[in-house]
MARDREN-585761 format. One record per residue (C-alpha): residue number from 0; residue in one letter; x, y, z. Coordinates in nm, 2 decimals, always signed. Each point is the difference from the previous one (the first is absolute). Layout:
<n->NUM, res->A, u->X, v->Y, w->Z>
...
END
This chain:
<n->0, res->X, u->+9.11, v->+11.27, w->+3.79>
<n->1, res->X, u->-0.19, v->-0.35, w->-0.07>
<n->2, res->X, u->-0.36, v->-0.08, w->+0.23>
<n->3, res->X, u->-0.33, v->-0.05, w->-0.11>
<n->4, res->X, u->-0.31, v->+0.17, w->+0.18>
<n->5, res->X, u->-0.32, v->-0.09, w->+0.09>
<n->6, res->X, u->-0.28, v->+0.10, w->+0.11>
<n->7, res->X, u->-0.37, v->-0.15, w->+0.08>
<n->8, res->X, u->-0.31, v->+0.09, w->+0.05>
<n->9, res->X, u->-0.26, v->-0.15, w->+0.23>
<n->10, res->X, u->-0.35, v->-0.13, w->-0.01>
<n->11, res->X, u->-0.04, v->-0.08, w->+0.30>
<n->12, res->X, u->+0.27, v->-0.09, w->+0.30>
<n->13, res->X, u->+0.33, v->-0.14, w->-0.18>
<n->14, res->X, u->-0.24, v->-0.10, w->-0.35>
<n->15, res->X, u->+0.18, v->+0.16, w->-0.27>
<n->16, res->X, u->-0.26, v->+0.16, w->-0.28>
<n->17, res->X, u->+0.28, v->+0.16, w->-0.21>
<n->18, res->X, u->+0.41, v->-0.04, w->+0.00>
<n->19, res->X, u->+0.23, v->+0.26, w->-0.18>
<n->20, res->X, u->+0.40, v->-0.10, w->-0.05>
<n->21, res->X, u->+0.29, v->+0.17, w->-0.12>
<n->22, res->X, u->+0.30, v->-0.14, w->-0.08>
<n->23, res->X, u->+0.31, v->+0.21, w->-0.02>
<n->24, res->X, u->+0.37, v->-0.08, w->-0.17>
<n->25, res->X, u->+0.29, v->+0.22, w->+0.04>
<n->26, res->X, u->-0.30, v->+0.31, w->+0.10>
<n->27, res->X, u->-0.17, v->-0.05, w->-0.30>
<n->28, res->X, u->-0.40, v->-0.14, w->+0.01>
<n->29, res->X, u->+0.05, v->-0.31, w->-0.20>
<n->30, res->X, u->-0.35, v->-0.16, w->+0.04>
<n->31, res->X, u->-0.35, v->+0.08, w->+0.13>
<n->32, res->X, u->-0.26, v->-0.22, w->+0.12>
<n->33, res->X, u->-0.34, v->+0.11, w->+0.14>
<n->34, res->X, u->-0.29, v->-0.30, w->+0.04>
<n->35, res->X, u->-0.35, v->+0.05, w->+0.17>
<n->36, res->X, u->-0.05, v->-0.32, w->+0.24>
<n->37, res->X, u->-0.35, v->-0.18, w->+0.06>
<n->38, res->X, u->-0.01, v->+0.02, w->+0.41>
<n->39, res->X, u->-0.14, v->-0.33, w->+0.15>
<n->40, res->X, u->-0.36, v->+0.00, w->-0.13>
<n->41, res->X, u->+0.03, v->+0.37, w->-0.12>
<n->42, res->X, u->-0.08, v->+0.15, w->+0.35>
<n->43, res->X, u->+0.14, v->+0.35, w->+0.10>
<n->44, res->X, u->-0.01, v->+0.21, w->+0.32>
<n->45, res->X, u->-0.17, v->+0.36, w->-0.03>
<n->46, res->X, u->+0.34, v->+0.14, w->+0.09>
<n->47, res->X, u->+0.20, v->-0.12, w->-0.25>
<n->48, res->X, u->-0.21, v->+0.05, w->-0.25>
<n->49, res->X, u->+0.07, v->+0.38, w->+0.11>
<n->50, res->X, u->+0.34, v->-0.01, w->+0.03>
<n->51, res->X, u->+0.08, v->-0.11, w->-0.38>
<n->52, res->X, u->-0.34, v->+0.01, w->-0.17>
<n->53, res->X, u->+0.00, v->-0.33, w->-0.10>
<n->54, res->X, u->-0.31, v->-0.18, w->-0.02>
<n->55, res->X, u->-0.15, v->-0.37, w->+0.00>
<n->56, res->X, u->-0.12, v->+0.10, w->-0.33>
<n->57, res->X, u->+0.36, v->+0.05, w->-0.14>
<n->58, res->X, u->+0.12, v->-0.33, w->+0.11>
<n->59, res->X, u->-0.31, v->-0.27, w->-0.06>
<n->60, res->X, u->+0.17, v->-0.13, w->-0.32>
<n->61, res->X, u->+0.38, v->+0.06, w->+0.13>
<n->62, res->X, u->+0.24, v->-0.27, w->+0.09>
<n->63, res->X, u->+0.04, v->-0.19, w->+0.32>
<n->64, res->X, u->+0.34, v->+0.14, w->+0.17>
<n->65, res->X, u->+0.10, v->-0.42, w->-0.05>
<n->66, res->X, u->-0.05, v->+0.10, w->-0.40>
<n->67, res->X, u->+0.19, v->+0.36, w->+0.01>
<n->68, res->X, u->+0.27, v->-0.17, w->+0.24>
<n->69, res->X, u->+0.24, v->-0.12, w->-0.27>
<n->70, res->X, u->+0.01, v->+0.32, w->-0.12>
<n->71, res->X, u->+0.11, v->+0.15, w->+0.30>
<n->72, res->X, u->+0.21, v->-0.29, w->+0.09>
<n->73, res->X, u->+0.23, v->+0.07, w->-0.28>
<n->74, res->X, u->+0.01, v->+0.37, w->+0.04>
<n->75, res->X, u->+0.11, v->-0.07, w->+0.42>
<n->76, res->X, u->+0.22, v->-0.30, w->+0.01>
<n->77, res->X, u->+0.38, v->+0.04, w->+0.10>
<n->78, res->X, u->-0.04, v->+0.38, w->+0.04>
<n->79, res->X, u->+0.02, v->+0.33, w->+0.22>
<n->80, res->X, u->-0.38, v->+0.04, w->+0.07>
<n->81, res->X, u->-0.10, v->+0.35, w->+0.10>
<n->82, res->X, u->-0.39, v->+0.13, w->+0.12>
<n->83, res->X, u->-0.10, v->+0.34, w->+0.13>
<n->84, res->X, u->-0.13, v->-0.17, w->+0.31>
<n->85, res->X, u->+0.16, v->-0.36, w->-0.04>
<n->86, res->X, u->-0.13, v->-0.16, w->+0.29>
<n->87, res->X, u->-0.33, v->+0.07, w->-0.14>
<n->88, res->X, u->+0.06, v->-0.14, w->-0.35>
<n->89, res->X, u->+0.22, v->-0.26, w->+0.11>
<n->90, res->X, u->-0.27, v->-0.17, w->+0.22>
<n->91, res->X, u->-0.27, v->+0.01, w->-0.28>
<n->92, res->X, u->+0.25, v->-0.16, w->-0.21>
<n->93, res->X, u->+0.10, v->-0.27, w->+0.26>
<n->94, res->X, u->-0.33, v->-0.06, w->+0.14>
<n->95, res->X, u->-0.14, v->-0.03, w->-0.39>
<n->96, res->X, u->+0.24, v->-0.28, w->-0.09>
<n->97, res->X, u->-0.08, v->-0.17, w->+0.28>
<n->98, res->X, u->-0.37, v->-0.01, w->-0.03>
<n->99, res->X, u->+0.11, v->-0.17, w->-0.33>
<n->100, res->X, u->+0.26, v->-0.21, w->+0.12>
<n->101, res->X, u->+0.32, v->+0.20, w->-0.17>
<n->102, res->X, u->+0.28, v->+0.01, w->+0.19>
<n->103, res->X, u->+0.16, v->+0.33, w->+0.10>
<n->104, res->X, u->+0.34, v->-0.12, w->+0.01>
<n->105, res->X, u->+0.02, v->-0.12, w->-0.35>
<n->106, res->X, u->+0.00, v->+0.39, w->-0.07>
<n->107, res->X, u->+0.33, v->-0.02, w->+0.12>
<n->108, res->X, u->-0.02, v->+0.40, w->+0.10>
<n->109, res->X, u->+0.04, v->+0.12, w->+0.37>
<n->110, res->X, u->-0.27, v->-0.05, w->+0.31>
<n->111, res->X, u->+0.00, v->+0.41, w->-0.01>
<n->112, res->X, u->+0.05, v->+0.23, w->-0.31>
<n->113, res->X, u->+0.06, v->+0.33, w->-0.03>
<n->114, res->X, u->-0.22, v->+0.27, w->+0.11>
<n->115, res->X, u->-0.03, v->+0.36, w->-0.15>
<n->116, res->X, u->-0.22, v->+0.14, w->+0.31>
<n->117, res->X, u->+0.32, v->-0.12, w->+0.17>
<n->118, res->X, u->+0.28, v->+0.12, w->-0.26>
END
């Protein structure tokens, strides 16, 4: 049993403000990897704020998902992705690297992951 899980966290729409990822070998965690992300100009919507109690505060002197992407680059590439709501997570990962000009493909990982609310 070999994936990797993720999941984000929103500021607003598909802005990430946090990302947690574990990797898993042979059903054993073999790495962790949790990041807050600065949202474009640190704005956040009243409701997500509520949902995971993250605040601008929290992320004013965070990294920029472009700085935090390497890390999660090399954590997702040429693996079995899996999300609790994947089409959720995989759009704010997609639409992220594209604001930054990152190429989805070059993940090499499929258009649709597995989902937990589904398994």
């Amino acid at each position: 049993m070999n994936f990797t899980a993720i999941d984000f966290e929103t500021a607003t729409a598909y802005h990430p403000c946090s990302v947690g990822i574990v990797t898993v070998e042979n059903g054993i965690i073999v790495d962790e990897f949790v990041s807050l992300i600065k949202p474009p100009n640190n704005i956040y919507s009243p409701f997500t704020i509520q949902v995971h109690g993250i605040y601008p505060s929290h992320t004013v002197n965070a990294k920029s998902f472009l700085q935090v992407y390497p890390e999660i680059e090399k954590r997702l590439k040429n693996r079995i992705v899996v999300a609790h709501n994947e089409s959720f997570d995989r759009n704010v990962l997609s639409k992220s690297m594209a604001l930054y000009g990152l190429q989805y493909e070059d993940l090499n990982i499929p258009t649709r992951w597995e989902c937990t609310k589904n398994i």
